[in-house]
C-alpha positions as CSV (number, residue, x, y, z in Angstrom):
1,X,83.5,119.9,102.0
2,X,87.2,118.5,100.6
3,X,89.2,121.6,99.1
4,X,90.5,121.1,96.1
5,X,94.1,120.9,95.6
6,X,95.9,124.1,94.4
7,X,97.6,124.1,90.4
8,X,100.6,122.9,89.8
9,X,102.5,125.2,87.8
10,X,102.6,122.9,84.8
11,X,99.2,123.2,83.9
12,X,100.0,122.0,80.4
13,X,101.3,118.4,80.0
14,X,104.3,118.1,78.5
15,X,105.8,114.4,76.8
16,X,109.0,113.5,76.1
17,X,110.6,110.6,74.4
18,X,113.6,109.2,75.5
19,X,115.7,105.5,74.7
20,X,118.6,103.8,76.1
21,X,121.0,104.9,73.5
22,X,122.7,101.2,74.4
23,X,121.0,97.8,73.6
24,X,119.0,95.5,71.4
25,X,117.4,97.6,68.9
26,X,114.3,94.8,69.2
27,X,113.1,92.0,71.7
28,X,113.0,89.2,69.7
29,X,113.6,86.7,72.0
30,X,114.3,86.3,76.4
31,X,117.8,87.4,76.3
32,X,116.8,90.6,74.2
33,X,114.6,91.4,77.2
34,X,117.3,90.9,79.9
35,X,119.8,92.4,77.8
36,X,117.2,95.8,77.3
37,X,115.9,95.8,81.3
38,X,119.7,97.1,82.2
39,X,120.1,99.7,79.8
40,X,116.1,100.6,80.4
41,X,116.2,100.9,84.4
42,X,119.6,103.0,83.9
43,X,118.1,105.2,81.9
44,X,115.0,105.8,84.1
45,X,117.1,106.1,87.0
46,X,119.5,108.7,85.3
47,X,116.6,110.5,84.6
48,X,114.4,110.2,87.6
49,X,114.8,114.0,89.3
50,X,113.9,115.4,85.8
51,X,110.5,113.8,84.8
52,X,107.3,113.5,86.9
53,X,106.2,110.2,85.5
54,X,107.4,107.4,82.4
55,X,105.5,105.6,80.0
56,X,106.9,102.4,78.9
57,X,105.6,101.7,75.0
58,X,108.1,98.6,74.9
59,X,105.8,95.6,74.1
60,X,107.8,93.3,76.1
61,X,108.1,95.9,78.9
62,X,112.1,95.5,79.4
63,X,112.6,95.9,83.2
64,X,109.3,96.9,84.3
65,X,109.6,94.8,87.8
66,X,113.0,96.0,88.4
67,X,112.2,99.3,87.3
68,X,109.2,99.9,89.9
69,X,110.8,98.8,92.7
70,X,114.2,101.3,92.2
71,X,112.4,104.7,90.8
72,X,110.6,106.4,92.7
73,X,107.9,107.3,90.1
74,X,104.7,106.7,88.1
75,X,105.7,103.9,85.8
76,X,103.1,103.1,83.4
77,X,103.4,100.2,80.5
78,X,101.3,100.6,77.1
79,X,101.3,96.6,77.4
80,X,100.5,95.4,80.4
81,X,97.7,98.4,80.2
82,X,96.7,96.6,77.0
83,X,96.8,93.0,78.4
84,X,95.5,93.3,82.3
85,X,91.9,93.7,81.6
86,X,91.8,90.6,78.7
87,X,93.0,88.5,81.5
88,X,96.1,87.0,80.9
């Protein structure tokens, strides 16, 4: 029979919401996202050490691709969540 895995001593979840303080304030068209992606991946990668995991809640998901391959985290995007299982 598998063990199960001890507690982690964060039991409780915590969130925190954090934004490049640089940037377009909205993505209203492609350069607005390529603009967005650099001040987005610095900011995850400043932050890296201090959080377990990120959600992205940026419609157009600003630096998603770049993002994955350079943190070495749990990157999850409210929109491609939202858009994966429709198919598109």
């Amino acid at each position: 029979m598998n063990e199960l895995p001890e507690r982690t001593p964060h039991t409780d979840p915590q969130l925190t919401c954090i934004n490049p303080s640089e940037g377009p304030k909205a993505i209203a068209m492609a350069y607005d996202v390529a603009i967005a992606s650099f001040y987005v991946l610095d900011l995850l990668k400043k932050n890296e050490k201090q959080y377990d995991g990120f959600i992205m809640a940026w419609g157009a998901d600003p630096g998603m691709g770049a993002a994955r391959e350079n943190v070495r985290k749990t990157i999850v995007s409210v929109g491609v969540s939202a858009i994966s299982p429709s198919g598109f």
